[in-house]
Backbone bond lengths (Angstrom), bond angles and torsions (degrees), N, CA, C in turn:
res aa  C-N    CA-C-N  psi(-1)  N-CA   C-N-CA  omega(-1)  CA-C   N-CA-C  phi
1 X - - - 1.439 - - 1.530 108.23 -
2 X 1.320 128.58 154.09 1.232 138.46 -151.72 1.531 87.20 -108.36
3 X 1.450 111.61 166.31 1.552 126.27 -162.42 1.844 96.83 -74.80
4 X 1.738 88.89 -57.13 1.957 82.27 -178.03 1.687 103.17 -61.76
5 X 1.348 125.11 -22.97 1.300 109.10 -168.08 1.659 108.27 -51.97
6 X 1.397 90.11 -36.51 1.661 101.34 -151.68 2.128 83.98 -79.52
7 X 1.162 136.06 -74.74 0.873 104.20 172.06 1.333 166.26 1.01
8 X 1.182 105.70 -50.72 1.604 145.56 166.09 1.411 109.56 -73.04
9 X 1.469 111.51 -22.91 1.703 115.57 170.13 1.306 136.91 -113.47
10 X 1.969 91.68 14.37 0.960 133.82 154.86 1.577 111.88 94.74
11 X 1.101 119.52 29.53 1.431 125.73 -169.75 1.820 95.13 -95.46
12 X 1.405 103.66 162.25 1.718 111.49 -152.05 1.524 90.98 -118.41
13 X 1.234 132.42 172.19 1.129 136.76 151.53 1.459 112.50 -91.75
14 X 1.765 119.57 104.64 1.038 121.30 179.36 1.673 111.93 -98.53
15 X 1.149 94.91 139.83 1.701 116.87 160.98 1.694 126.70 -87.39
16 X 0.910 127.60 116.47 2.032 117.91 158.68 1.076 107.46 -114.94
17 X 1.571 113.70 151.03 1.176 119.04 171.18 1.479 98.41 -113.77
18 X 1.711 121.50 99.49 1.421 118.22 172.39 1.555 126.62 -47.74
19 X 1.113 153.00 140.85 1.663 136.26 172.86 1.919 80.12 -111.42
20 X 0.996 108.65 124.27 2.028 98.38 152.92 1.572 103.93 -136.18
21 X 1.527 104.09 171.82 1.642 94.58 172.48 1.205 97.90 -101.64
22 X 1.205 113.25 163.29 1.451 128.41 178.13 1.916 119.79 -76.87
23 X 0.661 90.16 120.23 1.579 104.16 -173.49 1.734 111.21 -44.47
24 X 1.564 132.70 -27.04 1.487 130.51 164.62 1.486 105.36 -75.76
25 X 1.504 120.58 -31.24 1.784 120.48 -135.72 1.511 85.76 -136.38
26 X 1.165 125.74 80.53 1.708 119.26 -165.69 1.589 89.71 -82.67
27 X 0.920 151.75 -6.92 1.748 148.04 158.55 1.265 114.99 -87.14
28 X 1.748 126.72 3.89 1.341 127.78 177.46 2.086 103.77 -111.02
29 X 1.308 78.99 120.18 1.835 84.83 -179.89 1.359 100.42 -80.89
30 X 1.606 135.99 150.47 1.117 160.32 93.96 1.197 150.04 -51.43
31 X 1.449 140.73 120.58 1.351 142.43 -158.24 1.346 120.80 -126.98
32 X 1.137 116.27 125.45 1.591 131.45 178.51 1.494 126.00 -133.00
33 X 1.182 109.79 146.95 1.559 116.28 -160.43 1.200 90.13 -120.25
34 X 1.203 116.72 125.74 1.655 132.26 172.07 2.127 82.43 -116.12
35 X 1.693 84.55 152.40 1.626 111.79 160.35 1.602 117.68 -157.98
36 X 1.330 98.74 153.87 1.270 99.43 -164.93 1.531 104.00 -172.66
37 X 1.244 124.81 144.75 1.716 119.68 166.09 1.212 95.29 -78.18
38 X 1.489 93.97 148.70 1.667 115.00 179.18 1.695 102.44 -175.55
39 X 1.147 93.64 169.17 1.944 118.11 -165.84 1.365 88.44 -95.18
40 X 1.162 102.51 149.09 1.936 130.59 -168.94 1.377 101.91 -136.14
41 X 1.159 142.56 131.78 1.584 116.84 -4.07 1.539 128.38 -89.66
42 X 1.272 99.68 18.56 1.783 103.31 176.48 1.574 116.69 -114.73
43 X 1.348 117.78 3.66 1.360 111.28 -178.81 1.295 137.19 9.35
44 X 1.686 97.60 64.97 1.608 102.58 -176.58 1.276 113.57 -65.90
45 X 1.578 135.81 -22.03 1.392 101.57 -176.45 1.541 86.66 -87.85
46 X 0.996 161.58 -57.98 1.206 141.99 -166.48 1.726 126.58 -28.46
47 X 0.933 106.23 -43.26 1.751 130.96 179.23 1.380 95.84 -76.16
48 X 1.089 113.78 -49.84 2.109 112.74 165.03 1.777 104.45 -42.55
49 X 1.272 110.49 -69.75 1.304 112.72 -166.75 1.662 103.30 -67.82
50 X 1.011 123.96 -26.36 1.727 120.94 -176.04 1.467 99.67 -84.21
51 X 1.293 133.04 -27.33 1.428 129.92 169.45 1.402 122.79 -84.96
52 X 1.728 116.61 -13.98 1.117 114.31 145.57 1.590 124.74 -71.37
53 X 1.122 118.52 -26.48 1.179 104.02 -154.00 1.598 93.32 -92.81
54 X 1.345 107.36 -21.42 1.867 104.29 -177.79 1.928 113.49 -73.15
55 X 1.651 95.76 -6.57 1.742 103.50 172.73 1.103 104.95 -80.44
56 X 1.457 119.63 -79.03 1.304 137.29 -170.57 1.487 134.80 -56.85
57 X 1.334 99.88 -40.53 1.733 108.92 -150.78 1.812 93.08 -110.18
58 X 1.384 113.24 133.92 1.761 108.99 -168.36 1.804 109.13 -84.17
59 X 0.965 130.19 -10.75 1.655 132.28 150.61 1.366 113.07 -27.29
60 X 1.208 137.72 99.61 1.162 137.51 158.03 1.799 116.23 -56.31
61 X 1.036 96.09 111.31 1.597 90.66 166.13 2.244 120.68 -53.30
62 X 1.619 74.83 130.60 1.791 74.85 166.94 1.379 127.58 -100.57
63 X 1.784 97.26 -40.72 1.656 112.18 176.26 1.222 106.19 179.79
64 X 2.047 115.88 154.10 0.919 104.71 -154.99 1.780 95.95 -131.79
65 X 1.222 107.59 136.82 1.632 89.49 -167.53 1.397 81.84 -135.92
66 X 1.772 113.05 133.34 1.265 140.19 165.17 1.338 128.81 -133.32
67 X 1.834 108.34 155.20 1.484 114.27 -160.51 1.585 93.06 -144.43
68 X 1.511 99.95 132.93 1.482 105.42 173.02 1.396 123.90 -127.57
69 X 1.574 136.45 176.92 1.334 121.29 -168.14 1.220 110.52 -179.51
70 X 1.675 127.36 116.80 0.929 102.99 170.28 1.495 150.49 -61.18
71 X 1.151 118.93 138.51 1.273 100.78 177.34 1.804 143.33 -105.51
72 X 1.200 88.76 -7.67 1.572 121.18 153.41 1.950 103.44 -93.35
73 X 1.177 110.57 124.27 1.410 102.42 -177.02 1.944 102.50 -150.35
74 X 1.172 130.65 148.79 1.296 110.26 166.22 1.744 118.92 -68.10
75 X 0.926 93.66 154.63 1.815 125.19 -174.09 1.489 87.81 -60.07
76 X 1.403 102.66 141.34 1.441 141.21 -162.13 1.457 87.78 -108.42
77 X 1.516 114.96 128.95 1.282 154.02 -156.23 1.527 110.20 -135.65
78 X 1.762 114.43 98.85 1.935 97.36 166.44 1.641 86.57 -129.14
79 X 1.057 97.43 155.06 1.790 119.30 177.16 1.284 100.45 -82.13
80 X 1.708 120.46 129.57 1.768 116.73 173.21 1.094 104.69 -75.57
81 X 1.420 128.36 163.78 1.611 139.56 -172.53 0.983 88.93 -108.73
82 X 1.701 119.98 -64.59 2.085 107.64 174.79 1.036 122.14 -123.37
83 X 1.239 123.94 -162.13 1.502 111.44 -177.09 1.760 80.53 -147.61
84 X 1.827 98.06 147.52 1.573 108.62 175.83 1.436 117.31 -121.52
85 X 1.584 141.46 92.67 1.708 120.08 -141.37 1.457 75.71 -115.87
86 X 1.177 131.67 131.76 1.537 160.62 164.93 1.671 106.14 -106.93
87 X 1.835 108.75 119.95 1.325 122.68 -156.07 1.475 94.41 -105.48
């Protein structure tokens, strides 16, 4: 599916900011930013990639903090108070 597709089907542009520890330095945090469109409030592909990564990859997760937004949105509307026409 195409980016506007997914838009249009209402999917957000999500952000995470991964915290994990590092697999030599288990007291040294590491941080990674995954993005991706995805559905809010269940972010299944996100939970895809966090359930991959808790199989595969030896980083223990610490915490996961995410922000989403549309990015297709309707057009922003303010009423003028005056108008100034210079001839």
């Amino acid at each position: 599916m195409s980016d506007l597709a997914r838009q249009l089907n209402d999917y957000r542009l999500t952000t995470a900011e991964i915290l994990y520890f590092m697999p030599d330095f288990r007291r040294v945090l590491q941080s990674y930013v995954w993005q991706e469109y995805d559905l809010a409030p269940e972010f299944p592909i996100l939970r895809k990639f966090l359930d991959f990564w808790q199989q595969n990859l030896d980083g223990k997760l610490h915490s996961v903090r995410v922000a989403h937004v549309p990015v297709i949105k309707p057009a922003e509307f303010r009423p003028v108070a005056a108008e100034l026409l210079i001839h």
